[in-house]
Each structure stands twice: as structure tokens, then as C-alpha cells.
C-alpha positions in Angstrom: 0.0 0.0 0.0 1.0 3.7 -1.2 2.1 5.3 2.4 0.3 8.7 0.6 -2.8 6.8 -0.1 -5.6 7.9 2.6 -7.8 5.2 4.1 -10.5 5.4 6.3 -11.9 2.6 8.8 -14.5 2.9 11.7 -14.9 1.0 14.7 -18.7 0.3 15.6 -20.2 0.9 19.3 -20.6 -2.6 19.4 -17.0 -3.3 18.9 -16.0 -0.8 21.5 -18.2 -2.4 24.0 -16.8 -5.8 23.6 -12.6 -4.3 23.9 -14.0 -3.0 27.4 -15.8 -5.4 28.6 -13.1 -8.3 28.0 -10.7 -6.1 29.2 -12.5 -5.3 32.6 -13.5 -8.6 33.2 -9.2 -9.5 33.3 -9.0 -6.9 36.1 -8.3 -9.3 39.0 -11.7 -8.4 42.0 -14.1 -8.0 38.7 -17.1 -10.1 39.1 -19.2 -9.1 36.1 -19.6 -5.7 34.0 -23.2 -4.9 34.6 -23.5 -2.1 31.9 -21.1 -0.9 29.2 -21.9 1.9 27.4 -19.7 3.6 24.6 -20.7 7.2 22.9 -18.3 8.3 20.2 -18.0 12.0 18.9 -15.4 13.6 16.5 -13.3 10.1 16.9 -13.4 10.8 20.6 -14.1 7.6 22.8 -16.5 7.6 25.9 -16.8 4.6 28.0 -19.6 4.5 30.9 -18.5 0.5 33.0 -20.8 -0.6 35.7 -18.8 -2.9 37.7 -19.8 -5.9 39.7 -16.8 -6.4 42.5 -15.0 -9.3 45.3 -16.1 -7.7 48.5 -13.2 -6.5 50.7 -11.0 -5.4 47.6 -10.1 -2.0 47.6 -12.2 -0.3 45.4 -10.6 3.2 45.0 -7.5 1.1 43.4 -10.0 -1.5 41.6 -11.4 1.2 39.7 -8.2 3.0 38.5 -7.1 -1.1 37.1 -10.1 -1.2 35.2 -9.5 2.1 33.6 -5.8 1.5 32.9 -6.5 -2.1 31.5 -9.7 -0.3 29.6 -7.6 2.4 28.2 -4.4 0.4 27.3 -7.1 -2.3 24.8 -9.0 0.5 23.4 -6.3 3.0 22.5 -4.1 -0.7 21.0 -7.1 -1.9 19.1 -9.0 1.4 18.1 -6.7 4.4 18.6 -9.3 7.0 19.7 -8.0 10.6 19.0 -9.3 10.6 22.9 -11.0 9.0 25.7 -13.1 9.0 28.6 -13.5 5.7 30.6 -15.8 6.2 33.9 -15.9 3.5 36.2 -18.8 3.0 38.6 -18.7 0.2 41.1 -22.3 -1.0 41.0 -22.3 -4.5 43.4 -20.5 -6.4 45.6 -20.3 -9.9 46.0 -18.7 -12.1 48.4 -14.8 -13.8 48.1 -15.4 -17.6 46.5 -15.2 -20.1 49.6 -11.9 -21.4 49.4 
């Protein structure tokens, strides 16, 4: 391919989603994502996760790994020009019996 030749590509809502939510779920004290929802504008991102966590973990620092491991799949599979992932811990649910 010509390296002057302009391309374009879009990545649907749908897709989005999916990135997020697989990537959220790897975050070590996820449970479940209870919502995802993904608004694009001017190639700008915006990510709303309800979360579903393991009681006792600390949430503040829970919340900042989902973001980071959010931000880190989006921006490798999609390349936003930006993006806005808000993280809202929704549940808790108890540690598995060991």
C-alpha cells in the first residue's frame, strides 16, 4: 500500500463495547460488568462500565485497574484521537469459599 494513499476505517459501538468489557473482566476483583456503554463523537471515545466487585478489595485502586486495563485495549485496538472511561462500582459480592 502507497504510504500517501488515505484510508479510512470505523470501529462500531458494538466493537467498543466488547474491547472493554473483555478487558474489565481481566482486572483481578471484577465479578461481572453490569453495563457498558460507549458514545463516540469527533473520533473521541466515551466509555460508561458498571462494575460488579469481590467484597473486601479496595475499590478506589479497583477502579483506577479497570481504567488503565480499559484504556491500554481501546487505544491498542482502536486508537481513539481521545478517551473517557468512567468506572462505577455498581455491586459487591462475596470472596469464593476457598
Amino acid at each position: 500500500m502507497d504510504d500517501n494513499q488515505d484510508f479510512a476505517y470505523a470501529v462500531s459501538d458494538k466493537a467498543l463495547r466488547n474491547i472493554a468489557e473483555t478487558a474489565a473482566k481481566d482486572v483481578d476483583g471484577v465479578t461481572a460488568v453490569t453495563r457498558c456503554s460507549v458514545s463516540v463523537k469527533d473520533g473521541s471515545v466515551a466509555l460508561r462500565l458498571g462494575i460488579r466487585a469481590v467484597y473486601g478489595v479496595n475499590l478506589h485502586e479497583l477502579a483506577l485497574a479497570i481504567q488503565k486495563c480499559t484504556a491500554g485495549a481501546v487505544q491498542d485496538m482502536a486508537d481513539p484521537k481521545g478517551l473517557d472511561i468512567s468506572v462505577t462500582i455498581e455491586d459487591l459480592v462475596l470472596p469464593p469459599a476457598d
